[in-house]
C-alpha positions as CSV (number, residue, x, y, z in Angstrom):
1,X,-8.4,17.9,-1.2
2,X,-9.4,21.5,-0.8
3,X,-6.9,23.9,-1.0
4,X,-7.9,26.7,1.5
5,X,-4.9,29.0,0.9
6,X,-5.2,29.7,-2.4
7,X,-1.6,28.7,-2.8
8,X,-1.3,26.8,-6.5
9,X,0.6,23.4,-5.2
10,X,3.8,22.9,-6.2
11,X,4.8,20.5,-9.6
12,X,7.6,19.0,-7.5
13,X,6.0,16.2,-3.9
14,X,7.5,15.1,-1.9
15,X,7.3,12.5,-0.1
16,X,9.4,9.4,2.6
17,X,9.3,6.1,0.8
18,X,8.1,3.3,3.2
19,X,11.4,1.6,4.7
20,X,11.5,-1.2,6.2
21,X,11.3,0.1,9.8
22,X,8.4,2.2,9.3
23,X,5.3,1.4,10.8
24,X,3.3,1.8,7.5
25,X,5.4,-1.1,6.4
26,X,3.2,-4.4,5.3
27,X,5.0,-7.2,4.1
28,X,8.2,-7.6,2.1
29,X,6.7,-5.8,-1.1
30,X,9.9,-3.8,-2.3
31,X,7.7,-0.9,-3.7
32,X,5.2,-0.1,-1.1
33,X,4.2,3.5,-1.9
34,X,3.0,5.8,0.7
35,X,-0.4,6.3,1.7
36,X,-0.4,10.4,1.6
37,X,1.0,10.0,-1.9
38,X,-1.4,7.7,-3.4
39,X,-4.3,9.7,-1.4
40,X,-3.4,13.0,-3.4
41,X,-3.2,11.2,-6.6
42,X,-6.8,9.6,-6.1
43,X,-8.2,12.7,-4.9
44,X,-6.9,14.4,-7.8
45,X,-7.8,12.2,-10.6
46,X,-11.4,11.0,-9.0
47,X,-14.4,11.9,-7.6
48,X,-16.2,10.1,-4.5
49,X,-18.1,6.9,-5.9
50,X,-15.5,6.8,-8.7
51,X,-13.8,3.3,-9.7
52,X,-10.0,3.5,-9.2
53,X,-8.2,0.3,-10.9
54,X,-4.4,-1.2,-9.5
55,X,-4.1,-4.0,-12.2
56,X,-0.5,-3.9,-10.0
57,X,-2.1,-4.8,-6.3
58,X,0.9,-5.3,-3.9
59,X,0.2,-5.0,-0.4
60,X,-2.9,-3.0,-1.3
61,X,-2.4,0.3,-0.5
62,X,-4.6,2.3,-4.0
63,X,-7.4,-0.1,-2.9
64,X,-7.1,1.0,0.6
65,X,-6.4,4.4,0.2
66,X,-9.4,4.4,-2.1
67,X,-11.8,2.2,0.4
68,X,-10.8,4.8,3.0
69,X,-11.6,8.3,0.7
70,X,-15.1,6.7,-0.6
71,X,-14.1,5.8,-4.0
72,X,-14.7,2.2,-5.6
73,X,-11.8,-0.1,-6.1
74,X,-10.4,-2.9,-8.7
75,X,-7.0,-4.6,-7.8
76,X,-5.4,-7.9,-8.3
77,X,-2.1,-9.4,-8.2
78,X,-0.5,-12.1,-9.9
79,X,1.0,-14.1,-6.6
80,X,-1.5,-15.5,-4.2
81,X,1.0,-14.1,-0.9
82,X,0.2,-10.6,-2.3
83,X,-3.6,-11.0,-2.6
84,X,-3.9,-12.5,0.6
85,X,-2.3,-9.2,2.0
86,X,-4.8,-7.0,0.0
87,X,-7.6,-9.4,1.5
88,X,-6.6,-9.0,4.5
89,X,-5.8,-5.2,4.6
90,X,-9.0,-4.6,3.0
91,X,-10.6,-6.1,6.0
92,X,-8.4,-4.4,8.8
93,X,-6.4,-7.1,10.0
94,X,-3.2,-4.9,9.5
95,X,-1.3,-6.8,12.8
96,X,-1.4,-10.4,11.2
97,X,-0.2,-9.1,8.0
98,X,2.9,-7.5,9.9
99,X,3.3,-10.9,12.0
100,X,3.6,-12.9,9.1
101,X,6.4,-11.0,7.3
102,X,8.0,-11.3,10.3
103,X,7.4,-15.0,10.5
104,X,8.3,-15.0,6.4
105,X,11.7,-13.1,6.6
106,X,12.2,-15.0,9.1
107,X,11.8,-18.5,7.6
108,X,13.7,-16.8,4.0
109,X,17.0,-16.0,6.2
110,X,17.1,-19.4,6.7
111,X,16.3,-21.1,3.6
112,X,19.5,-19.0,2.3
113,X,21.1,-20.6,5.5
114,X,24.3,-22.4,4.5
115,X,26.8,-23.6,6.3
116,X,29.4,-26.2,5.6
């Protein structure tokens, strides 16, 4: 990122943490971080081509973030429901990620269903 004014950037960002009604929402990760924020990190710690390693995968977002500014990517993730997001983020298919967690919380609601 270029800085253009000349203006030294603040220590202190700041930035909305992705709720559960926002459309950047994928999934039911509870610690989706924002796009903007992860984009400044990268940018700031890398160089186009670079490698840029998330040994902590979630939905994806470092690798796609990264895919997106040109840098090269290594994530993982431990459960298979979270790599199966990161697969399928990392190959835009952003709408069936969203239907499933929809179809998921759905189906968790009622497995904690109990009446008597």
């Amino acid at each position: 990122m270029i800085n253009t004014t000349g203006k030294i950037p603040d220590d202190v960002w700041e930035f909305s943490r992705i709720c559960g009604t926002f459309k950047e929402r994928l999934s039911d990760h509870p610690c989706q971080m924002p796009e903007s924020l992860l984009e400044r990190i990268i940018r700031a710690s890398s160089n186009v081509n670079d490698i840029v390693l998330d040994p902590f995968g979630g939905t994806g977002t470092t690798a796609a973030v990264a895919k997106k500014i040109k840098r090269n990517y290594i994530t993982m993730d431990i459960s298979e429901n979270y790599y199966d997001v990161i697969v399928k983020r990392l190959n835009g298919q952003i709408e069936e990620i969203k239907r499933n967690a929809d179809t998921n919380h759905q189906k968790q609601r009622q497995l904690f269903n109990y009446d008597q």
